[in-house]
C-alpha positions in Angstrom: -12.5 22.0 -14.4 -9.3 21.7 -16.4 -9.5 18.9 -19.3 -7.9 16.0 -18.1 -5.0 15.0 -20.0 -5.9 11.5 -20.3 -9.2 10.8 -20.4 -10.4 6.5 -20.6 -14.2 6.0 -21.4 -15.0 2.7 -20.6 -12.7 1.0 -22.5 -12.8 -2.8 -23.1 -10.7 -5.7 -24.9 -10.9 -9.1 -25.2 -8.9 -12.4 -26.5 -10.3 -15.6 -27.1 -13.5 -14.3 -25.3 -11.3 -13.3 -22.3 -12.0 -9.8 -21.1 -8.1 -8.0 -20.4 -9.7 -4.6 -19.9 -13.1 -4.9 -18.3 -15.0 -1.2 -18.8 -12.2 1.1 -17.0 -12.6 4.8 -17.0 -9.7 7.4 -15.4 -8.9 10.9 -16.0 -5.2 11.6 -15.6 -4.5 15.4 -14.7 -1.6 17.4 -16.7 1.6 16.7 -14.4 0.6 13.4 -12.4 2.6 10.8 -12.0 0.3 7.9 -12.1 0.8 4.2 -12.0 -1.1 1.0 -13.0 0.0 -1.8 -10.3 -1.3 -4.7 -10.1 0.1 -8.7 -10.5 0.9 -10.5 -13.9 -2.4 -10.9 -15.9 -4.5 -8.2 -14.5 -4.3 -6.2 -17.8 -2.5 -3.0 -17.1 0.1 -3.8 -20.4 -3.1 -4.6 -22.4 -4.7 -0.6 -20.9 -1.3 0.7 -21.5 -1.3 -0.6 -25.2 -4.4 0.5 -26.0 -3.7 4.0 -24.7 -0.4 4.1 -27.1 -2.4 3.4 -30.1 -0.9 -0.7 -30.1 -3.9 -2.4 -29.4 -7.4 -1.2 -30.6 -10.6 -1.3 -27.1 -13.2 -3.8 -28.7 -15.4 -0.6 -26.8 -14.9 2.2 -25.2 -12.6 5.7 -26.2 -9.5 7.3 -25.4 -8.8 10.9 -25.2 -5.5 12.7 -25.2 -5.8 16.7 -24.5 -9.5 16.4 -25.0 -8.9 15.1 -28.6 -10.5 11.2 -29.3 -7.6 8.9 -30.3 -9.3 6.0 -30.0 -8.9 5.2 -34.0 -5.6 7.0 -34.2 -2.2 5.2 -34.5 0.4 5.8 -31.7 2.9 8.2 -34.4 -0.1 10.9 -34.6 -1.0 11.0 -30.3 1.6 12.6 -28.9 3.4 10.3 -26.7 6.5 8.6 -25.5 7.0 5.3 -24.8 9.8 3.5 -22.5 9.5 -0.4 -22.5 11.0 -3.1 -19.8 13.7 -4.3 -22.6 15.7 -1.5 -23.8 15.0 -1.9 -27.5 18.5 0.0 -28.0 20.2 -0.5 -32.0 23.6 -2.2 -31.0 24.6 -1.1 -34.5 23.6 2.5 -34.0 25.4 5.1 -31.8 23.4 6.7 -28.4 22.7 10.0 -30.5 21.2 8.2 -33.3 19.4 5.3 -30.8 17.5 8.7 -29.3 16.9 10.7 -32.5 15.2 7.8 -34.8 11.8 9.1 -33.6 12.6 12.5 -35.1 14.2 10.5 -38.2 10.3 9.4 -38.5 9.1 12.9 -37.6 11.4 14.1 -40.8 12.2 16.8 -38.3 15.1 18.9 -39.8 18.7 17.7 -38.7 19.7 21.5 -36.8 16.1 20.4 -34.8 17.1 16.8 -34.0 20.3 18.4 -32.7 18.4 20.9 -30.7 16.2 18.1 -29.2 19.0 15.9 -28.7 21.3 18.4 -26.8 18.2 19.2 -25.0 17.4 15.3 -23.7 20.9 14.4 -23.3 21.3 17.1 -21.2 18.3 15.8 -19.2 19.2 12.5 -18.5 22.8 13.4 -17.4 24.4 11.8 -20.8 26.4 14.8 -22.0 29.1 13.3 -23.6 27.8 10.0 -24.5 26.4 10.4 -27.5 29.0 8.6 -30.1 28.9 5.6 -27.7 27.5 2.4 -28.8 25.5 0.4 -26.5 27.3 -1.9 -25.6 29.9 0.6 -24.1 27.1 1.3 -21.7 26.4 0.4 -18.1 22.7 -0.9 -17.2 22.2 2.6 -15.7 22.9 4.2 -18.8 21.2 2.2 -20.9 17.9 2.9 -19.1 18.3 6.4 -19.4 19.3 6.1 -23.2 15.8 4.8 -23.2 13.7 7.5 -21.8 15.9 9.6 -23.3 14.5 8.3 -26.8 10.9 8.4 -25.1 11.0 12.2 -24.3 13.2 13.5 -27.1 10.3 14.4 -29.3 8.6 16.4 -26.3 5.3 13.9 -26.0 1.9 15.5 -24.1 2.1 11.6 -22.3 5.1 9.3 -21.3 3.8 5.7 -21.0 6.6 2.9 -19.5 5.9 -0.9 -19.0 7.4 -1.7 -16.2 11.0 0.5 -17.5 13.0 -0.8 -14.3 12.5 -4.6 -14.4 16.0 -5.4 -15.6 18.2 -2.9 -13.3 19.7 -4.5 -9.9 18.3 -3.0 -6.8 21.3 0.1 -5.9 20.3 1.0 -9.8 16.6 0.7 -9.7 16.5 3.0 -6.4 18.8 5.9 -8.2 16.7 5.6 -11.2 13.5 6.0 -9.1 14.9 9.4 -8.0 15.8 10.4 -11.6 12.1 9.4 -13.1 11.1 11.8 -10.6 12.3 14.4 -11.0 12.4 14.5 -15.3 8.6 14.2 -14.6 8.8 17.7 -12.1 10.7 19.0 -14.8 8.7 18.5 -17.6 5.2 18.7 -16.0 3.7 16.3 -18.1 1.9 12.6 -16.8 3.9 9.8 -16.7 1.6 6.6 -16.7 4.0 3.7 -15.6 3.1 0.1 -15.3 4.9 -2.0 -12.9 4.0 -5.0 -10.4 6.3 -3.7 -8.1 4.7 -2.5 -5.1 7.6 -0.7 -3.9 7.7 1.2 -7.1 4.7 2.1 -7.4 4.3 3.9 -3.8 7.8 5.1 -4.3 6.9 7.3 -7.4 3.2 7.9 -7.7 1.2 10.8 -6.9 -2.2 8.4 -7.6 -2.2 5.2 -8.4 -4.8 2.2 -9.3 -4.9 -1.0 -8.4 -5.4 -3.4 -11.3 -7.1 -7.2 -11.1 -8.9 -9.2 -13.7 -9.1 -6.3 -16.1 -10.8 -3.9 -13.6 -9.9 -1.4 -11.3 -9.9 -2.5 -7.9 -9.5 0.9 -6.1 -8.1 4.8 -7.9 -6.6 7.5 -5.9 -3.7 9.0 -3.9 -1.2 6.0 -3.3 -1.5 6.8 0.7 -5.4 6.4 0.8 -4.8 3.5 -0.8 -2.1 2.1 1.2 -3.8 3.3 4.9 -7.8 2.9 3.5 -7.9 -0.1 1.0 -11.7 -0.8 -0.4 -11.4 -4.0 -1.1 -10.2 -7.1 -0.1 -7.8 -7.7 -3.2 -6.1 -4.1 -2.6 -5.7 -5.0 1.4 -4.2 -8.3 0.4 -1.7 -6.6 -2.6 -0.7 -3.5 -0.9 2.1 -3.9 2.3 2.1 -8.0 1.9 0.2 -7.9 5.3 -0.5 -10.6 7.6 -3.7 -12.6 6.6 -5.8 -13.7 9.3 -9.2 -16.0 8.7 -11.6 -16.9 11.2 -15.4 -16.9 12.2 -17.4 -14.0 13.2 -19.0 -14.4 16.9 -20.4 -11.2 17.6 -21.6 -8.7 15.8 -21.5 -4.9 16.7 -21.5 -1.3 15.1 -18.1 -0.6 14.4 -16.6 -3.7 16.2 -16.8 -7.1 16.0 -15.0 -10.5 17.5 -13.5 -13.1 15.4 -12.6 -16.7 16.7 -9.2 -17.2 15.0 -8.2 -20.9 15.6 -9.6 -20.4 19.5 -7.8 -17.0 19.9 -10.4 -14.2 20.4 -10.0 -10.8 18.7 -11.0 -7.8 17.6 -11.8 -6.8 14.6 -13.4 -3.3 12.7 -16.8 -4.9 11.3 -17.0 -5.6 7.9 -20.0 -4.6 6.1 -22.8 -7.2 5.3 -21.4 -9.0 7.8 -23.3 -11.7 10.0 -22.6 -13.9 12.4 -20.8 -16.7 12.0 -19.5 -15.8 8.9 -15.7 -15.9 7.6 -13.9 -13.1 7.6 -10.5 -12.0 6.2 -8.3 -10.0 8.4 -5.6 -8.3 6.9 -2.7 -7.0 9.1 -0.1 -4.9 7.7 3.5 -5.7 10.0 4.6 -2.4 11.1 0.8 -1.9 12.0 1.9 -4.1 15.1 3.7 -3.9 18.3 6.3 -6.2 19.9 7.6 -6.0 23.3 8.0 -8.9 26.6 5.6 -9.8 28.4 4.0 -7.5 30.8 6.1 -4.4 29.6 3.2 -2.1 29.0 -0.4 -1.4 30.3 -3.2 -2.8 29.2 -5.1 -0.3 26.6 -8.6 -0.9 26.6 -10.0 -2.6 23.4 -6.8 -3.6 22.3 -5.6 -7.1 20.9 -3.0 -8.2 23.1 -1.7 -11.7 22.4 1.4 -14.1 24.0 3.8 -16.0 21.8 7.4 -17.1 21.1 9.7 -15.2 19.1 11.0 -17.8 16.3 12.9 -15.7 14.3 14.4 -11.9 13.6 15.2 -11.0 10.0 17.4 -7.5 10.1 16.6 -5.4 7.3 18.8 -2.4 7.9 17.2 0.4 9.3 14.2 -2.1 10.7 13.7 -5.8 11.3 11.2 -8.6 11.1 10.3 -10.3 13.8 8.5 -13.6 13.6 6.3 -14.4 16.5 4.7 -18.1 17.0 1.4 -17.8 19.0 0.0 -19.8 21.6 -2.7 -21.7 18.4 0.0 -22.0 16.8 -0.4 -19.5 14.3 2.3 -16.9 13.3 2.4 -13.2 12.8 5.0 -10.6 11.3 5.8 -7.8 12.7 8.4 -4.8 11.3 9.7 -2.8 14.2 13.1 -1.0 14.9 16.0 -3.2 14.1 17.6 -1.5 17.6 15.7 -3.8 20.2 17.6 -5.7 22.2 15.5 -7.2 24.5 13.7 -9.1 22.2 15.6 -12.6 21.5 14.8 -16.0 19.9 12.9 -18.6 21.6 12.2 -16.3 24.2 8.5 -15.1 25.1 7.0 -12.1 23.8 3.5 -10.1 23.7 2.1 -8.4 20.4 -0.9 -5.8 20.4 -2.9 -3.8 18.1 -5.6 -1.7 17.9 -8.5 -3.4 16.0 -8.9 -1.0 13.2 -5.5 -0.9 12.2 -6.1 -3.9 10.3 -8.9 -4.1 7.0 -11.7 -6.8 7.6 -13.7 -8.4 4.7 -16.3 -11.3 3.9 -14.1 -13.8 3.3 -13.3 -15.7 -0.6 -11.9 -19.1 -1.4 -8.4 -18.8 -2.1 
């Protein structure tokens, strides 16, 4: 097996005798795109600190290329770093904003201009390099940024959440670009973010981060489709949560009482009757339609309810379906279906495993 290009041993911190990394390990492979997602708190900066050399692991080691930089400052590891404020030099021209690492490299100037012409070229800022930063757009400035983070050729990129402060049309182009300057340069790029979205939109593998520990590792689709636990099915697709009481208990399936509607429900394991369960639903996982308009499918949840609301979203909508305990679910279908309308009646369905079921935690 190939060494891994990042390698974390069981690496902890903790302030004020809180624990922000909680004994996380992870190999990264050479040319992975890999993201730490997870919500505010849950330590992924801290991780990301630690594996630039900012922040020391109370335990634990980090390896770069096989070599153990766990005692090594962030100038001597061999990566770049792209942060969620630009950290631009208002006083200093783009060209000079990107070369400063060299500057501390004492790399000779016909080398800085060779890297620079190099990066510039890149990030699709030919051209712009005796502008100041201020004569920049938001776009621009961004990739002034990774442009300083990849001028010096680093083994790793890290960026803290790098697209926090762009506006939506500016985040999705810059989405694209991060892509492909990681094809190109076939090196990892370890991005934080607690952005979802992002994070599915450029991983190749991802993690799930909460209280310091990983929640779930691996391909951002397993993850999506087969989460492990009940934090990474509540993060992942902001699905429908459903709580009720276990009745019966089977093999594979089981039915839940949910506020007197029946269902079912793939069985959760260590579960036993009459305890609660958490039921998470993703919305596209469901399907709308009137009443009556399709056959029955066997083992299916079928329920009746009143359309409140339809939200359009462009190329899908949500739709926003009361039921008869008065309950409500979501449900993301075509935006293109116009025989569904407000206040009317309307049926929803779903196969029983295409939802996650868990022992159920106080929230």
């Amino acid at each position: 097996m190939p060494e891994p290009a990042l390698k974390l041993d069981q690496v902890e911190k903790t302030f004020d005798r809180i624990r922000a990394v909680d004994k996380v390990s992870l190999d990264v492979g050479q040319g992975e795109f890999f993201s730490l997602l997870g919500p505010s708190g849950s330590g992924k900066t801290t991780l990301l600190r630690i594996i630039a050399g900012l922040e020391t692991p109370g335990n634990g080691s980090v390896y770069i290329g096989g070599r153990d930089v766990t005692r090594l400052p962030p100038y001597v590891r061999g990566i770049g770093m792209v942060f969620q404020d630009f950290l631009l030099l208002p006083h200093k021209m783009v060209a000079d904003n990107i070369t400063f690492p060299l500057k501390m490299q004492r790399l000779p100037r016909s080398r800085q201009k060779e890297q620079l012409d190099w990066v510039l070229s890149l990030v699709r800022m030919e051209g712009y390099g005796n502008r100041y930063p201020h004569q920049l757009s938001g776009g621009q400035k961004q990739r002034v940024a990774l442009a300083r983070g990849l001028v010096a050729r680093p083994d790793i990129l890290l960026l803290d959440e790098p697209l926090a402060n762009l506006d939506l049309e500016l985040r999705k182009e810059m989405e694209v670009e991060m892509r492909r300057f990681q094809a190109e340069l076939d090196i990892p790029f370890i991005y934080v973010t607690h952005n979802q979205e992002e994070a599915l939109t450029l991983s190749s593998r991802m993690a799930v981060m909460h209280n310091g520990k990983f929640e779930q590792v691996g391909a951002k689709l397993e993850l999506y489709s087969n989460p492990q636990t009940r934090f990474v099915a509540s993060f992942l697709g902001s699905p429908n949560h459903i709580r009720g009481k276990l009745k019966h208990v089977d093999s594979n399936i089981g039915r839940m009482d949910w506020k007197g509607i029946d269902l079912a429900i793939p069985m959760p394991s260590d579960a036993n009757g009459g305890a609660e369960i958490d039921y998470f639903l993703k919305h596209e996982k469901i399907h709308v339609q009137p009443p009556g308009q399709q056959e029955p499918v066997q083992g299916m949840n079928r329920l009746v309810g009143k359309l409140r609301d339809i939200i359009f979203k462009g190329q899908h909508s949500d739709y926003f379906v009361i039921l008869e305990n008065g309950e409500e679910l979501v449900v993301s279908a075509a935006t293109d279906l116009p025989e569904l309308k407000i206040r009317q009646p309307v049926e929803v369905s779903w196969l029983p495993e295409a939802g996650d079921a868990f022992l159920a935690q106080g929230d």
